[in-house]
N, C-alpha and C positions, 0 to 999 in steps of 0.2 A: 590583577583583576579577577575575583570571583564572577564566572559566566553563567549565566540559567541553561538548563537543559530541559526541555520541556519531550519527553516520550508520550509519542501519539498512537497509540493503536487501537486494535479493531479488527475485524474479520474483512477477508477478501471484499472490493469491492464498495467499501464501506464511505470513500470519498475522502482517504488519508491525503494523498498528493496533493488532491484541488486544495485543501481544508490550510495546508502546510505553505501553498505556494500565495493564497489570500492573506495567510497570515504573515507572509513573511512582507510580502508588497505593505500590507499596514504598519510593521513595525520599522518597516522603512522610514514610512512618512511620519512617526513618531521620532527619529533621530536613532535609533539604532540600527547597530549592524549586524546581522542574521548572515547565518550559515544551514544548511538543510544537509541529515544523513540520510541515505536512504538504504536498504537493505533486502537483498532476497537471497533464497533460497540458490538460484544459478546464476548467469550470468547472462549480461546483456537487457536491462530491465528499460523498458521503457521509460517510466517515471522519472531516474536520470537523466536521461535525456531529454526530457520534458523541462526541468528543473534546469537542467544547463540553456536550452532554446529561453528560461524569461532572465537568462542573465540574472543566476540567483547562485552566490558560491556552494559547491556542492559535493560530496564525498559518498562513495557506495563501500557499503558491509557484503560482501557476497560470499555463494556458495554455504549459507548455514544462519540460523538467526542472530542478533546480538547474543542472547546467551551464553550461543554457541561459539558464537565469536569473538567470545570480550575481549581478548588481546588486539583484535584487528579494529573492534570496535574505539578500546584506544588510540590506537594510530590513526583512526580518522577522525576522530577528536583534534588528534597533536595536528594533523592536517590542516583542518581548517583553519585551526588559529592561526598558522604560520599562514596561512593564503590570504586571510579574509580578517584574522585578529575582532570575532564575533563576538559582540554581547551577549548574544543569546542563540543557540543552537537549538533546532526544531530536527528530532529525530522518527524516523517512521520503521518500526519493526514490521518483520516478514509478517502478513495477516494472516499465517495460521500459527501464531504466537503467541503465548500467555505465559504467564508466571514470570512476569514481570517486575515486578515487587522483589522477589526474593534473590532473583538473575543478575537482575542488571540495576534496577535503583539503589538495592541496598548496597553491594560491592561498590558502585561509584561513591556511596554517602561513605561508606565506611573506609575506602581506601583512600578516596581523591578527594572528600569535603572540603578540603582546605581550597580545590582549586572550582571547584562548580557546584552550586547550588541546583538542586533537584526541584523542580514545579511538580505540584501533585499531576499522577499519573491519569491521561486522558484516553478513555477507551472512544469509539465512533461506534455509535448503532444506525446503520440506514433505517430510515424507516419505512422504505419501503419493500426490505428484502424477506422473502417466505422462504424456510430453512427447512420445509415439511418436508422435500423429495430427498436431501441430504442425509448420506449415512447417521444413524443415534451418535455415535462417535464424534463426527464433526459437530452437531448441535453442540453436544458436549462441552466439544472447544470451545464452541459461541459463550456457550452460558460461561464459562471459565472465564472469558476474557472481560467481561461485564464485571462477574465478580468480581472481579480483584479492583477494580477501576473507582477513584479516588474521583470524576470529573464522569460524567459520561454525557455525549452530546447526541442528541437525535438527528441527527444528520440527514438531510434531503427534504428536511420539514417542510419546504417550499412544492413539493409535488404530490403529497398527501392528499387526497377529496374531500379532506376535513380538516379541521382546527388538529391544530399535535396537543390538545388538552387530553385526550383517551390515551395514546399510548404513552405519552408524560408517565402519568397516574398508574400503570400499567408498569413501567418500570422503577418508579418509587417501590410501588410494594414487592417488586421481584427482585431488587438490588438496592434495600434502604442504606446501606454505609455512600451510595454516593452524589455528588452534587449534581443538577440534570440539568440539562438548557438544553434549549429546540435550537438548530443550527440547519443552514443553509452555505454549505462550501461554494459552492457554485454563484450564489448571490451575495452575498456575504452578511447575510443574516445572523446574528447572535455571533458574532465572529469576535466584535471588538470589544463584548462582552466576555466572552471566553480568555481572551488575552488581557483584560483588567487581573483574571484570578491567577494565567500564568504568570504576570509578571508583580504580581501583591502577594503571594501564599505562595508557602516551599508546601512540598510533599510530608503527609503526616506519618510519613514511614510504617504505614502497619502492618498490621497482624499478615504472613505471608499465607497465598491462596493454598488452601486446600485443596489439591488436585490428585488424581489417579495417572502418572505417567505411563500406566499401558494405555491407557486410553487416547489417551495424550497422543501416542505414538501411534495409535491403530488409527485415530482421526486423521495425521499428517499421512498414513500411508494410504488412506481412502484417495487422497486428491493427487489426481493426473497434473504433473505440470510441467509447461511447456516455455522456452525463452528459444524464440529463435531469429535470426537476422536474414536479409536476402537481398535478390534485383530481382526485377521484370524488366524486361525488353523487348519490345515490341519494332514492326517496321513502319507503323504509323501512328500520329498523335492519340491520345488517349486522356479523359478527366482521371487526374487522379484523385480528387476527391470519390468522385465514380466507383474508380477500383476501392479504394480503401473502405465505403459503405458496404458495397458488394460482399468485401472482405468478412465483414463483420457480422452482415445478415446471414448470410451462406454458413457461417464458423456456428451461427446461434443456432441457425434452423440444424443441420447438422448434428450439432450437440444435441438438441433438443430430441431427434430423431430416433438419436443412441441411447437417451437414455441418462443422458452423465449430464448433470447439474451442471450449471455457469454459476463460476466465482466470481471471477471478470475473464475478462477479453479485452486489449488492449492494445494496438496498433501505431506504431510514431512512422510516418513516411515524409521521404525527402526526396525532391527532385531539384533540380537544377536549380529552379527559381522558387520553390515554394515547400514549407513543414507542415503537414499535419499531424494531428495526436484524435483518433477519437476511440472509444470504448463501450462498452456492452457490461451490465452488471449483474444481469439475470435475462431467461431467454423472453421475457414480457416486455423487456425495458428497451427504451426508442436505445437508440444509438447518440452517445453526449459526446459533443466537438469540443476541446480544449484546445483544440489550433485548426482553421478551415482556411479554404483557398478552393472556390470554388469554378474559379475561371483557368485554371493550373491545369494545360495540356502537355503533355510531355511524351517523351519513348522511351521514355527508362527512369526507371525510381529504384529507392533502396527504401526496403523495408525492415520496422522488428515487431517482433507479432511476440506478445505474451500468453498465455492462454490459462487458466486455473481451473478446472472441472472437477468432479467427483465421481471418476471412472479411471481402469487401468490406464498408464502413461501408453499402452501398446495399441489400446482402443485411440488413445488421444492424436497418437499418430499419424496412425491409418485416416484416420478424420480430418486431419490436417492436410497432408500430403494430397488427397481427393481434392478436399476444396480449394489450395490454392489452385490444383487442373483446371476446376468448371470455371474459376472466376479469371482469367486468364483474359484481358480486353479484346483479344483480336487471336481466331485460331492459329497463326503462327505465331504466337508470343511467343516466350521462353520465360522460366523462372529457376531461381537459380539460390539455394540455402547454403550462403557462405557460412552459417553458424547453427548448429540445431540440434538441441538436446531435449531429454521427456524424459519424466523420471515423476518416481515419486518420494517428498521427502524423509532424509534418515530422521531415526525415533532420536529426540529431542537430548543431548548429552551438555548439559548446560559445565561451561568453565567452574563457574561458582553459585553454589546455593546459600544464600543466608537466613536463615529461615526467624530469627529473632534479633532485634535491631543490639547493635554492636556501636560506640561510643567511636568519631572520625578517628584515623591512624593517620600515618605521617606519609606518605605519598611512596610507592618501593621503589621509584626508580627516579 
């Protein structure tokens, strides 16, 4: 069986997960069977775990992008088929990732076409995110990752104060090579439209992006980022819905405070009886529930807190370690980071570049 692989990316924030975990619920109810990759920079990613809670088979790339990682990207390919034997696989690159095209579509077309067919490559633009306070660098990347993008979907269209007719038209003339549709991850607007074209049109394999990889690298090393896991424990009951808003306003205002832009911020907590997932996407933006429980009292949860900003990881820290203190339910809490790493990503060393399409080869191994 030749399987689809449809690579979805975008910049931090951008509503990859929601966009991936709609998509895959719909191709359900079409009769097929979906597997999801997902992929970061470190380890312990929320969005995993999100993806495992709706009972959706699933595999993570970690510690570097697909690029970076095509071997391991492999192996969660051979993964999933052996778990889940998927028609169609829905993969989500690290969001400060581009060059795409040249990385990772054309090596799978060229080495493995015989076993997976390529859907044209799908970038996500929020439409709501302003990229003004963002080092030139990261803009950079933004604009990179549009460019290259064979599908590009306006994403968040549903929260806009106006019709998505203006920045449609806006990104026509700023990225003519690709197809646009206004999308709503969240509602599932323009969703089952976008999956007519994954699942009707392969990738038209083009011309690969022209990019500057200093820049490339000095954008990856602008952004603080953080994955980290924990508990709170407390001697009496506590909303954990509560904490985990707490969480996320205090981590914005904070940020917002220092100085250092939100990519996202993203939070999965688990108690005894109850998951939630909610997220922050820039320091304006309400706080969006992908799993709530609002009646959920408890005295201890495990928490993973994500975090993306455009400030040093040593700032990103410091900011961290403060606000879990002040948000803390009850002054005798305790908290407690069984997993916590900051850092900011290495400059991009991609396994394989192809930079001009290459006729499929017989599979190496």
């Amino acid at each position: 069986m030749i399987r689809t692989i449809a690579i979805v990316g975008g910049f931090l924030g951008a509503g990859k997960t929601t966009l991936l975990l709609t998509a895959a619920r719909r191709l359900a109810a079409r009769g097929y069977r979906v597997g999801l990759i997902t992929n970061d920079q470190g380890a312990d990613l929320v969005d995993t775990l999100l993806v495992e809670q709706a009972d959706i088979p699933v595999t993570e790339v970690a510690g570097g992008c697909f690029c970076c990682r095509f071997p391991d990207l492999l192996v969660g390919l051979q993964r999933l088929i052996d778990a889940a034997d998927p028609h169609i696989i829905l993969a989500e690159p690290v969001g400060s990732c581009t060059d795409l095209i040249a990385t990772v579509l054309r090596p799978l077309v060229s080495f493995y076409g015989e076993h997976y067919r390529l859907a044209p490559l799908t970038v996500l633009h929020d439409a709501t995110r302003d990229l003004d306070a963002f080092a030139p660098d990261v803009r950079y990347l933004h604009d990179r990752q549009l460019a290259e993008a064979e599908l590009i979907l306006l994403n968040k269209c549903d929260l806009l104060p106006n019709d998505a007719a203006p920045p449609l038209a806006q990104l026509a003339t700023d990225y003519p090579q690709a197809h646009l549709l206004a999308t709503s991850a969240k509602s599932g607007v323009g969703v089952d439209g976008w999956l007519d074209i994954v699942l009707g049109q392969e990738s038209r394999n083009p011309e690969a992006l022209l990019i500057d990889y200093e820049r490339y690298a000095q954008a990856e090393a602008a952004l603080g980022w953080l994955n980290a896991r924990g508990l709170v424990r407390a001697d009496g009951a506590f909303g954990a819905a509560a904490w985990t808003e707490d969480l996320l306003t205090a981590l914005a205002q904070a940020c917002e405070n220092a100085q250092a832009s939100i990519a996202h911020i993203k939070a999965l907590v688990t108690t005894p009886d109850a998951t939630l997932k909610a997220s922050i996407a820039q320091a304006a933006s309400p706080i969006m529930w992908d799993l709530v429980n609002d009646h959920a009292q408890t005295t201890s949860l495990e928490f993973t807190l994500n975090v993306r900003v455009n400030a040093p990881p040593e700032l990103l820290e410091q900011v961290v370690h403060q606000t879990m203190e002040r948000v803390k339910p009850q002054p005798s809490a305790r908290y407690y980071f069984t997993h916590f790493e900051c850092f900011s990503p290495l400059p991009p060393q991609p396994t394989h570049r192809i930079e001009t399409p290459v006729a499929p080869q017989m599979r190496l191994y």
